[in-house]
Structure formats: structure tokens, C-alpha cells
Short mmCIF file of the C-alpha atoms (twelve columns), coordinates in Angstrom:
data_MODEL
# 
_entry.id   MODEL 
# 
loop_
_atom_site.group_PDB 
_atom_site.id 
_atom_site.type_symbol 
_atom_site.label_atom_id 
_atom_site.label_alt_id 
_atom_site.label_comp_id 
_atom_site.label_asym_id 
_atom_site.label_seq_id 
_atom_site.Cartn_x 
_atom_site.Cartn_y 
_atom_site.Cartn_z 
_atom_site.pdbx_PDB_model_num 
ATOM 1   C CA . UNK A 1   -41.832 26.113  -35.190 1 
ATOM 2   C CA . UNK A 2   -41.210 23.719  -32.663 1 
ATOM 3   C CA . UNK A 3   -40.045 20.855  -34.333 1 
ATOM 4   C CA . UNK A 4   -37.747 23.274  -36.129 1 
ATOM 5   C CA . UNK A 5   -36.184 24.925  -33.112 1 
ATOM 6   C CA . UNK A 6   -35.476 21.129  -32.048 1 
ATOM 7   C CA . UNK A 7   -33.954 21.033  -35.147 1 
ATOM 8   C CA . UNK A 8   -31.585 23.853  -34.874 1 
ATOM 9   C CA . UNK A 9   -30.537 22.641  -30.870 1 
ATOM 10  C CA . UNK A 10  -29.980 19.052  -32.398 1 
ATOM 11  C CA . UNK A 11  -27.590 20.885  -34.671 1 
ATOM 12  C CA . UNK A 12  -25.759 22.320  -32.064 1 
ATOM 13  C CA . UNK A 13  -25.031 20.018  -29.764 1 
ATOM 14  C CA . UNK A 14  -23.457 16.667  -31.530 1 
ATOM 15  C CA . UNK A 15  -25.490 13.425  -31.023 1 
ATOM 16  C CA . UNK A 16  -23.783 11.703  -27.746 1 
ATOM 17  C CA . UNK A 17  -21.365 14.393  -27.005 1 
ATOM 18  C CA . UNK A 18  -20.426 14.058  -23.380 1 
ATOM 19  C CA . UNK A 19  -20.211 17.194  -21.060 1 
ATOM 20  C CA . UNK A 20  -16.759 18.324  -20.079 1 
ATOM 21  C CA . UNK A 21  -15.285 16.577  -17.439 1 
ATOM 22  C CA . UNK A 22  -14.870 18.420  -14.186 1 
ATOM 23  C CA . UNK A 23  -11.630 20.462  -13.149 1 
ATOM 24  C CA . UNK A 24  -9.486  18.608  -10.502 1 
ATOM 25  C CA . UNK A 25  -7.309  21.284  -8.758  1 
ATOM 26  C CA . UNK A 26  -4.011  21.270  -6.881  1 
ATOM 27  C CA . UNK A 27  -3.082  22.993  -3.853  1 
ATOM 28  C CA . UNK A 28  -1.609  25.907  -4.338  1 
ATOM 29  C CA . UNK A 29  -1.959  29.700  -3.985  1 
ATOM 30  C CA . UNK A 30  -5.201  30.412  -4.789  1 
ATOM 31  C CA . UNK A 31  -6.312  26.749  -4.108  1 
ATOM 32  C CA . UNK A 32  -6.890  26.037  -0.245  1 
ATOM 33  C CA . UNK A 33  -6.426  22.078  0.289   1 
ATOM 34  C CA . UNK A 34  -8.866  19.529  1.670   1 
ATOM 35  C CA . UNK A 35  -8.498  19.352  5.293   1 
ATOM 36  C CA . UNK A 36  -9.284  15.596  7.080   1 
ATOM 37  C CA . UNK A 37  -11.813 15.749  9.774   1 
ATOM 38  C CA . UNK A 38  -11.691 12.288  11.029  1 
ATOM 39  C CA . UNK A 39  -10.358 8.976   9.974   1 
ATOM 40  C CA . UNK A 40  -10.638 5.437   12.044  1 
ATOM 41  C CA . UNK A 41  -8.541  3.679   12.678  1 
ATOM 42  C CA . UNK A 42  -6.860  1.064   9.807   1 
ATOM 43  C CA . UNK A 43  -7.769  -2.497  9.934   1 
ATOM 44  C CA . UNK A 44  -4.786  -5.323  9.385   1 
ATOM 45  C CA . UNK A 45  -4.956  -8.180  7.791   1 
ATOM 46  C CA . UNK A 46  -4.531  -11.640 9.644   1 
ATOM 47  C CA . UNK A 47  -1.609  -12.257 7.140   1 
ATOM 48  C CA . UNK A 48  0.295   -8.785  8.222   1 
ATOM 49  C CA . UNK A 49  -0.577  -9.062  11.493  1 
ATOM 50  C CA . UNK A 50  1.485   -12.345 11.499  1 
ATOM 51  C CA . UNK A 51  4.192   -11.531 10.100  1 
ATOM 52  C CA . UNK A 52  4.578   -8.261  12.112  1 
ATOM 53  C CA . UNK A 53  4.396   -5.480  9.054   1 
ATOM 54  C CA . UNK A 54  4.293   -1.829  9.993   1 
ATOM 55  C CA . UNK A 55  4.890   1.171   7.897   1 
ATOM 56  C CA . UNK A 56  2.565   3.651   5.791   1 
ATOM 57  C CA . UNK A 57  0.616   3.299   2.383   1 
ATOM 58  C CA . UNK A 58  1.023   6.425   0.127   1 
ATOM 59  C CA . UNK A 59  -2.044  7.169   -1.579  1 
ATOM 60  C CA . UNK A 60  -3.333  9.849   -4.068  1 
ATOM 61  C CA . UNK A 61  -7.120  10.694  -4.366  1 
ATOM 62  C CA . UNK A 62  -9.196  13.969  -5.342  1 
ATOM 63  C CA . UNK A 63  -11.541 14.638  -2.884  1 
ATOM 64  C CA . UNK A 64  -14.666 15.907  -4.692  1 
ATOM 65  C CA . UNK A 65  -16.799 19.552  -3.984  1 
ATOM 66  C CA . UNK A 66  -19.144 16.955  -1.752  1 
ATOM 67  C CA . UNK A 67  -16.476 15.931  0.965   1 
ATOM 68  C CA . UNK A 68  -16.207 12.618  -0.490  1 
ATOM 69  C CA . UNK A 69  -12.532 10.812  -1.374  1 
ATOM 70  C CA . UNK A 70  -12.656 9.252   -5.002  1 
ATOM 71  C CA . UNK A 71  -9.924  8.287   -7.648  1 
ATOM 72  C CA . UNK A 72  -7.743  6.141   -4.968  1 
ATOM 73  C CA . UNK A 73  -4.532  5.339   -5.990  1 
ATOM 74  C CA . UNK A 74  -1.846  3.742   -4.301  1 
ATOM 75  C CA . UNK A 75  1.162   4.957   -5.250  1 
ATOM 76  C CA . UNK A 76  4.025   3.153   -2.399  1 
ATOM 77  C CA . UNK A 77  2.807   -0.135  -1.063  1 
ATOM 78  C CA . UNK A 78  3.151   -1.992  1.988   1 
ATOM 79  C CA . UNK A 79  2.326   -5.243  0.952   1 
ATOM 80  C CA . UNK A 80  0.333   -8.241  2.965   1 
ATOM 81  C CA . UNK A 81  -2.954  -6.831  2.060   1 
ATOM 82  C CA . UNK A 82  -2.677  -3.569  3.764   1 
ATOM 83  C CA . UNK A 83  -2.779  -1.746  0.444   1 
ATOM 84  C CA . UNK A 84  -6.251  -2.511  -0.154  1 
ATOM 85  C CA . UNK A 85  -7.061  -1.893  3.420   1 
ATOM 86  C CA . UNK A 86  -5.523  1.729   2.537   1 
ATOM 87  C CA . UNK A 87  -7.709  2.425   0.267   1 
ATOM 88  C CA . UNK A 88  -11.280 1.079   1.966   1 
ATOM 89  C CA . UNK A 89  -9.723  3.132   5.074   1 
ATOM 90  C CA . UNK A 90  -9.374  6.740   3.014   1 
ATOM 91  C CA . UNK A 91  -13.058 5.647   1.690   1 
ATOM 92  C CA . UNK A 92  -14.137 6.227   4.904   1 
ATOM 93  C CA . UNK A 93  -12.694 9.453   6.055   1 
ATOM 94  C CA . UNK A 94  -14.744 12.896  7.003   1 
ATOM 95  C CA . UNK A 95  -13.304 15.821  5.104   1 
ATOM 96  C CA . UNK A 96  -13.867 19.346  4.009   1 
ATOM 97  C CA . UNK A 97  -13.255 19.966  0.380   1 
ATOM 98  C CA . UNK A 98  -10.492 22.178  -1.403  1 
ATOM 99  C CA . UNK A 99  -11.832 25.930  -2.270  1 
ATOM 100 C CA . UNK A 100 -11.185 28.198  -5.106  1 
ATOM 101 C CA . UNK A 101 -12.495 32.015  -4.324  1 
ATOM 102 C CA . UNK A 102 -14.399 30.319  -1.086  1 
ATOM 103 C CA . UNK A 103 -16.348 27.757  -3.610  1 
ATOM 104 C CA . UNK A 104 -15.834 23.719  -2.969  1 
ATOM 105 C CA . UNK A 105 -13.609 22.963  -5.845  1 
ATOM 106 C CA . UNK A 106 -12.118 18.833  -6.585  1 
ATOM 107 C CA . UNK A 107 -8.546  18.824  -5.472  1 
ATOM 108 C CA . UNK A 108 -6.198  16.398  -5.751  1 
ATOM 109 C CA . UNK A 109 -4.159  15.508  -2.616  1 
ATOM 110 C CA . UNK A 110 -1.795  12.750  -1.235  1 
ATOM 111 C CA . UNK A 111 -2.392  10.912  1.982   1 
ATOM 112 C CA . UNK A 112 -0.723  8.491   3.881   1 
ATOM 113 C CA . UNK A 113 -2.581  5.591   6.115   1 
ATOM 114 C CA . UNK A 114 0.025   4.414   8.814   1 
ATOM 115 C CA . UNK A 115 -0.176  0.540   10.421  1 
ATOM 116 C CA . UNK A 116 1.292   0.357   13.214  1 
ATOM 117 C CA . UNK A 117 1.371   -2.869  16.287  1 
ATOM 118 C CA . UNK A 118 2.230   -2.967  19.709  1 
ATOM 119 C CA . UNK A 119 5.960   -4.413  20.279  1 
ATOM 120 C CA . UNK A 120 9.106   -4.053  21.703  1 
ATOM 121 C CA . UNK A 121 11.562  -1.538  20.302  1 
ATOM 122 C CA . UNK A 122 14.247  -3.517  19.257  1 
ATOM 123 C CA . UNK A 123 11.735  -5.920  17.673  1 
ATOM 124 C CA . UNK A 124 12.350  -7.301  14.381  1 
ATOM 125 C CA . UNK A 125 9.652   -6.732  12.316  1 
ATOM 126 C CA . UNK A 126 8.620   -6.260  8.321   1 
ATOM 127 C CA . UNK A 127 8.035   -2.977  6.681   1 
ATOM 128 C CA . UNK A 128 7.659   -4.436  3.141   1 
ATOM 129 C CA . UNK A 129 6.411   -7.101  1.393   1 
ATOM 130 C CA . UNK A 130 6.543   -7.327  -1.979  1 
ATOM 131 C CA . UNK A 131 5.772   -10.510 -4.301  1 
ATOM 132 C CA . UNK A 132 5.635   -10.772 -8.208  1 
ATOM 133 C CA . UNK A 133 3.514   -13.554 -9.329  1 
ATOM 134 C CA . UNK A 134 3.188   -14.668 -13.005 1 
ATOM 135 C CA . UNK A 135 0.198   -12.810 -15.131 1 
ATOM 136 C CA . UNK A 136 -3.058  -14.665 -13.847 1 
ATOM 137 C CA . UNK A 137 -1.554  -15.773 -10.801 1 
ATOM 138 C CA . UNK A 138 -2.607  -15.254 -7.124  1 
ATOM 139 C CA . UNK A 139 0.510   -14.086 -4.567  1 
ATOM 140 C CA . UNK A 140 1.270   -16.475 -1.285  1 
ATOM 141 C CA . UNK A 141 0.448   -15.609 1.754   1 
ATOM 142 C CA . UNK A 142 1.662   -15.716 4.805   1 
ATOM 143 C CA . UNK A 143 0.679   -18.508 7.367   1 
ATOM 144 C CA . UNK A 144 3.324   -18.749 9.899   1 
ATOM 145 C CA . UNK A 145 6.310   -16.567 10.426  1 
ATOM 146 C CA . UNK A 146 9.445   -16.742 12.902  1 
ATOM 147 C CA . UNK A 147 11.585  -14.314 14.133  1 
ATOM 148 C CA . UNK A 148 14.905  -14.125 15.888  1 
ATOM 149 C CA . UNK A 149 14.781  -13.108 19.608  1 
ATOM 150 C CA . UNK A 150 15.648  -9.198  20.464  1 
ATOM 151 C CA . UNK A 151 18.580  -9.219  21.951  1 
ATOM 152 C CA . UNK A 152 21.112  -6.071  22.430  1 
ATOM 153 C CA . UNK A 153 23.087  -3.953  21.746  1 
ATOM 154 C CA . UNK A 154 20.186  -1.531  21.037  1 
ATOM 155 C CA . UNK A 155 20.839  -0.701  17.206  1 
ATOM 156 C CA . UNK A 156 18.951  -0.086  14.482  1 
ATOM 157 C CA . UNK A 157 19.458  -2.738  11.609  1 
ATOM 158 C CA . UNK A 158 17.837  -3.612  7.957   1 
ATOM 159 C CA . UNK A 159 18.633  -6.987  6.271   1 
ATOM 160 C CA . UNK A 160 16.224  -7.005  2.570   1 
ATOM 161 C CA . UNK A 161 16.370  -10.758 1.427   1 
ATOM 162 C CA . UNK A 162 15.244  -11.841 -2.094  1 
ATOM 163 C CA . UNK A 163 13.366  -15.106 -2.402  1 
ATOM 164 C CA . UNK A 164 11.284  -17.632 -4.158  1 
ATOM 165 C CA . UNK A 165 8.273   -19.617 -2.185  1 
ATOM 166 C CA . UNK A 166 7.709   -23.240 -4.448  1 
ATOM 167 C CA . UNK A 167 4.589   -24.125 -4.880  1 
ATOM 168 C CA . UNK A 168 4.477   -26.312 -1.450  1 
ATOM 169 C CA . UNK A 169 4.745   -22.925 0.515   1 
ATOM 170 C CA . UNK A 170 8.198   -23.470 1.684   1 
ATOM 171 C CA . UNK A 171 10.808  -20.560 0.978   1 
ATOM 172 C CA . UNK A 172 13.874  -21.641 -1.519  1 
ATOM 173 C CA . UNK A 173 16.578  -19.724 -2.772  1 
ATOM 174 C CA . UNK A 174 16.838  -17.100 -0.109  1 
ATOM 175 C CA . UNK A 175 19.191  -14.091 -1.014  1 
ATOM 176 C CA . UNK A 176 20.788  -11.213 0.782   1 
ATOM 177 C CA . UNK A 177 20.078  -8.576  -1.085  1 
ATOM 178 C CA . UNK A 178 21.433  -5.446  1.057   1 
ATOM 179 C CA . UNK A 179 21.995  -4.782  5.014   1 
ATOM 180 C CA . UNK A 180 22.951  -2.636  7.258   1 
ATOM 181 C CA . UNK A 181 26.065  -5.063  8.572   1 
ATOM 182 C CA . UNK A 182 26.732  -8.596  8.015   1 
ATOM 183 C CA . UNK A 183 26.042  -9.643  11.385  1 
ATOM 184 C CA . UNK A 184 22.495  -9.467  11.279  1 
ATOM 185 C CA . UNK A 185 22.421  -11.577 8.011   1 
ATOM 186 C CA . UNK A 186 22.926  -14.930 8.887   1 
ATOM 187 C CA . UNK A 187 20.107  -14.927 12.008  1 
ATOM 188 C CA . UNK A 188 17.272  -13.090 9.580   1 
ATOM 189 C CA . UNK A 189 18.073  -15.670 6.729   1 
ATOM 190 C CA . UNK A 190 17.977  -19.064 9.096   1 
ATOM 191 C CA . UNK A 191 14.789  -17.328 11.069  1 
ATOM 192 C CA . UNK A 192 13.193  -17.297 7.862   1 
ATOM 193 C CA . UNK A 193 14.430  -20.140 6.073   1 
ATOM 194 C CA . UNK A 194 13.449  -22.217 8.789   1 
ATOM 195 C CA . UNK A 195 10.274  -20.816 10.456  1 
ATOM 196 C CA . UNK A 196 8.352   -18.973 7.522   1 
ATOM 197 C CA . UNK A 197 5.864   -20.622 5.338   1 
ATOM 198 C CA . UNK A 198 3.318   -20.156 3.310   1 
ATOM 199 C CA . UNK A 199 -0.047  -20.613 1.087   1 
ATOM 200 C CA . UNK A 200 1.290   -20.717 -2.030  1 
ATOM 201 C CA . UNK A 201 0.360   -19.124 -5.009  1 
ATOM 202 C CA . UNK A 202 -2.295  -20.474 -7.656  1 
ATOM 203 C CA . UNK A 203 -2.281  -20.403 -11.494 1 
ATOM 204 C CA . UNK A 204 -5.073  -22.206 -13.726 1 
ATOM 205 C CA . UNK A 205 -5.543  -24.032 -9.972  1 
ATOM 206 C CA . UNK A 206 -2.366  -25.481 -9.363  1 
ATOM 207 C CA . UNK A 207 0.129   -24.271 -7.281  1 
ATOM 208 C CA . UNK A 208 3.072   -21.854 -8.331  1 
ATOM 209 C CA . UNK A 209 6.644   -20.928 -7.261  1 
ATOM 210 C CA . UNK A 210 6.333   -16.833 -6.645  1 
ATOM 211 C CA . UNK A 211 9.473   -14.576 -6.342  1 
ATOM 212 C CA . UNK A 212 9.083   -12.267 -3.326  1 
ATOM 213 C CA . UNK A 213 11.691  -9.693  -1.744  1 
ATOM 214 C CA . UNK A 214 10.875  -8.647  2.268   1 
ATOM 215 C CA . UNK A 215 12.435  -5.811  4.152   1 
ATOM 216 C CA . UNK A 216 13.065  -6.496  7.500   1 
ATOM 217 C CA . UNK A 217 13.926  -3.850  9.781   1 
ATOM 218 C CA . UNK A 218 15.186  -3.881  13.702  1 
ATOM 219 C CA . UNK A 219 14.475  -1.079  16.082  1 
ATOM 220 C CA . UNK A 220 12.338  2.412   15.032  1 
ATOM 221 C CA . UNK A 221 13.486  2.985   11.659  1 
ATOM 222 C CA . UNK A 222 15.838  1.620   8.886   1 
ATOM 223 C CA . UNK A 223 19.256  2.876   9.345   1 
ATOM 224 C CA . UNK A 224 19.367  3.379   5.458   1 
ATOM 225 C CA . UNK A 225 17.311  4.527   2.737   1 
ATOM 226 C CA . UNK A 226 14.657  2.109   1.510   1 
ATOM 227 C CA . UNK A 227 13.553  2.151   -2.267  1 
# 
């Protein structure tokens, strides 16, 4: 009788059928969100720390019935290394889960990690870094950096240059791409012409040429829209 009952269960449930994954909720009206308890402070990277890069990483992630933060996605990067520095930071926060009818329930939630370093306000400074190496290859990074003195009026200014760093770390082919007014091109493009450089990238290990585009940005915010 048994062996036949084992039989009839065997039946029933297909060989290697995998349970149903889990629900992952949204906040909404019956769904109360996650609320964050703590989070420590982000780390920076030597590299973004250099070249003076402040802004926010957008991430999503569900955070689980147990508290805990899993499927971490980035979804607007900073650049520099602070992306992945985003993610280990979110790994690391304290929350209390989403509920449905009072009951811990996975939700899925967007979060933002914020870098942020001590400077004057009229500071140039980056707030994105972006670099598109070739499939396989590895991205420069930054090992010095220059920029021009703050000087007045107090205004707030973005200059985002387009560029290429050869495979001897030097920056080539440096482009305007947008700005906020002329006058601030000229002293971002010979500041970094002349005083950036880099560790270039590496294919197959030998060195690369690596297109790259940077946002730089003078005084609290840029004084138009950034995509």
C-alpha cells in the first residue's frame, strides 16, 4: 500500500518541478513599503575621490519578508567605481520589510546611495563618469586629475566633454559636447587636456584606446538637465 501511495504522489507532482517562485510586491494601497532603519555611510573609491565625483546611484532591490536587501540593480550610474560601492552599501542596510494585511511580504523598492566630499561651493567637480570599453576590455582609471581654480562670479555652470584616453593614458580627441555658456569651455577642456591622465584600459593584456564622456559641473547643481 505504501509503495503504491508513493506511486500515486510521484504522479502528481512532475519529476523536478520547481515550487513557485515567491510574489514580489509593489507599494501601493494595500502594500505598506519597506522602511530603512539604518545605513552607513558609503565608501569612495581612491579613483572618485581623485577626481572629485559626487552625485547619487539609483538602485532597485526587493527587500525580502526577512529584512534583508536582494536583487540589486543599478539602474543610473555614477561612474568611478561608486556603482559597485552602491550596491555593497544597500547590502548592508537595517530594514523592516513591506506588509500585506500586517504579514512581511517581498517588495520591490528604489533607493538612492548619495556620495558626497567636503569642498568649496563654487568647486568644479564631476558628477558623471561614464566610459565604453570594447567587449572584453577593462575601463581606465583615473590616476591624476586637474582642475581649474574657483574663481567668481558665483554661478552655476556644466561643460559635458566627449573623449578618447589612448592606450598610454593620455586623453586625445577631447570634445565639447554641451554647456551651460561658452565661457567655461575653453578652461574645463585645457584643465583636462593638460592635467588628467590615466591607467589605461586592457584587452587580451595590451593596452586600449577607451571612449569616455565626463560631466563636469560648477557650484550646487547643474544649471540644466542631465541625461
Amino acid at each position: 500500500m505504501a509503495l503504491l501511495a508513493a506511486a500515486a504522489i510521484a504522479q502528481q507532482v512532475p519529476s523536478g518541478h520547481a515550487p513557485s517562485p515567491a510574489i514580489v510586491y509593489r507599494p501601493g494601497a494595500d502594500i505598506r513599503p519597506p522602511i530603512v532603519l539604518t545605513k552607513p555611510k558609503p565608501e569612495y573609491t581612491q579613483e572618485a575621490r581623485l577626481a572629485k565625483l559626487e552625485g547619487s546611484v539609483l538602485l532597485s532591490l526587493v527587500v525580502a519578508k526577512d529584512g534583508r536587501a536582494r536583487e540589486i540593480h543599478v539602474e543610473r550610474l555614477l561612474g568611478l567605481g561608486l556603482d559597485e560601492e552602491a550596491v555593497e552599501n544597500v547590502r548592508a542596510w537595517k530594514l523592516q520589510p513591506g506588509t500585506k494585511d500586517d504579514n512581511p511580504v517581498d517588495v520591490r523598492i528604489n533607493g538612492e546611495v548619495f556620495f558626497r566630499l567636503p569642498r568649496q561651493l563654487w568647486d568644479w567637480h564631476l558628477v558623471s563618469a561614464y566610459f565604453e570599453p570594447l567587449a572584453g576590455a577593462s575601463r581606465p582609471v583615473v590616476v591624476k586629475a586637474r582642475y581649474p581654480p574657483a574663481t567668481d562670479p558665483e554661478e552655476n555652470a556644466l561643460v559635458r566633454i566627449s573623449f578618447e584616453v589612448d592606450a598610454d593614458g593620455s586623453p586625445r580627441n577631447v570634445r565639447v559636447e554641451t554647456s551651460s555658456a561658452p565661457k567655461w569651455e575653453t578652461e574645463i577642456v585645457t584643465a583636462f587636456g593638460e592635467g588628467w591622465r590615466f591607467q589605461a584600459g586592457v584587452k587580451d593584456g595590451k593596452t586600449v584606446a577607451v571612449q569616455g564622456r565626463f560631466d563636469f559641473v560648477r557650484g550646487s547643481h547643474s544649471p540644466i538637465p542631465l541625461r
